[in-house]
C-alpha positions as CSV (number, residue, x, y, z in Angstrom):
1,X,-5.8,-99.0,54.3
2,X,-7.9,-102.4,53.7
3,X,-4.8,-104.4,55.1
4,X,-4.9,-102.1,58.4
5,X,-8.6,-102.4,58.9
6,X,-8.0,-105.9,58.6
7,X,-5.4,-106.1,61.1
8,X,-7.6,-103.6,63.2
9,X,-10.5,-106.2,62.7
10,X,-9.6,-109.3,63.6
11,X,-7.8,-107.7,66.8
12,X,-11.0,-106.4,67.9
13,X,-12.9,-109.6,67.0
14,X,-15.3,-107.3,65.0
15,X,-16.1,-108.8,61.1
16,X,-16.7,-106.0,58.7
17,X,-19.5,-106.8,56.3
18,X,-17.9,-108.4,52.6
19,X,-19.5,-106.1,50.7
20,X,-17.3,-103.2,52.2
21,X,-14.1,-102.1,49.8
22,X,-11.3,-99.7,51.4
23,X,-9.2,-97.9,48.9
24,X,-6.0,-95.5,50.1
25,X,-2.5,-95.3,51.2
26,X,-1.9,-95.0,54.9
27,X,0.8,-92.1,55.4
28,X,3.1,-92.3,58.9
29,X,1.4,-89.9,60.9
30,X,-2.4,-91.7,59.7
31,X,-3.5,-89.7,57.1
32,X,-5.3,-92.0,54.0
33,X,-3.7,-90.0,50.7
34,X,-5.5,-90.5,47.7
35,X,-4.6,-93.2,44.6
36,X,-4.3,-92.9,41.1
37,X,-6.8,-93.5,39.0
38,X,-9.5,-93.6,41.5
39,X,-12.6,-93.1,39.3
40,X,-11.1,-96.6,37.2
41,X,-11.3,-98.1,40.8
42,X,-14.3,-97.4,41.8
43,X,-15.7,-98.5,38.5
44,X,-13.9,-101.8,39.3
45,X,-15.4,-101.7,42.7
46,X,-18.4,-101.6,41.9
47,X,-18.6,-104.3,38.8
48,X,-17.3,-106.7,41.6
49,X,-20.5,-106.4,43.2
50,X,-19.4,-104.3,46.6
51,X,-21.7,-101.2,48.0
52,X,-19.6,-99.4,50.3
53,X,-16.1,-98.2,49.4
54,X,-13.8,-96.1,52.4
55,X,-11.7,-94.3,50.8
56,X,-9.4,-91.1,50.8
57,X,-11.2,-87.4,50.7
58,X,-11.0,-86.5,47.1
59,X,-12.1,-84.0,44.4
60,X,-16.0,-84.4,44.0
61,X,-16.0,-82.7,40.7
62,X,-13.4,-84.7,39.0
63,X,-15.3,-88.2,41.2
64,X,-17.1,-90.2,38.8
65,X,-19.7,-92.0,40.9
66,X,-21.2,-95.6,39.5
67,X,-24.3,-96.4,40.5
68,X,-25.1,-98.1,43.5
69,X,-22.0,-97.5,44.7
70,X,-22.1,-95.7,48.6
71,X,-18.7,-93.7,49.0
72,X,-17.3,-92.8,52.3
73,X,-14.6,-90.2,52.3
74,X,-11.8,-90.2,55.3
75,X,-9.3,-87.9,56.3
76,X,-7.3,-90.3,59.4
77,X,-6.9,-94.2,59.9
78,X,-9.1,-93.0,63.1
79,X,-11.5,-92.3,60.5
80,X,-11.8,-95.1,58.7
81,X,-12.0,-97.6,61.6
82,X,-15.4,-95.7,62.4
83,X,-16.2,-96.0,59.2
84,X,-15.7,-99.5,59.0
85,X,-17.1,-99.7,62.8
86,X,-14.3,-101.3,64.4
C-alpha cells in the first residue's frame, strides 16, 4: 500500500506529511489485506518516531496499540488515498 500512495502522490503533486506510515497488501480488486505480525509493526512504527499509520481493518481485541501512535483502519485503496488525502 505505501508504494501505491506514493505513486498516487507524486501523480497528483500532493506530499503526504513524513510522519505518516502505510502498512498492507493491496489485493487486485483494491482491497488492503492484513500482515503478519502487525502488533510487532506497529511497535516498530512507532519507535521510529511516526504518528499516523494507514493500515488494513483488523481485530481491535487482539490490536496492541503503542502510545502516541494514531491508527487508521481501511477497507479499499479508495480508502486509504482519503486517508492519506490525496
Amino acid at each position: 500500500m505505501a508504494a501505491i500512495l506514493a505513486i498516487a502522490s507524486s501523480y497528483k503533486g500532493h506530499i503526504i506529511d513524513s510522519s505518516v506510515v502505510a502498512i498492507g497488501e493491496v489485493g487486485l480488486t483494491g482491497e488492503i489485506r492484513t500482515v503478519t505480525a502487525i502488533n510487532q509493526r506497529l511497535a516498530e512504527v512507532r519507535r521510529l518516531g511516526f504518528e499516523r499509520c494507514i493500515m488494513p481493518v483488523q481485530d481491535k481485541e487482539k490490536l496492541i496499540r503503542p502510545e502516541g501512535l494514531k491508527l487508521t483502519m481501511v477497507k479499499t485503496i479508495k480508502d486509504a488515498f482519503l486517508a492519506a488525502q490525496i
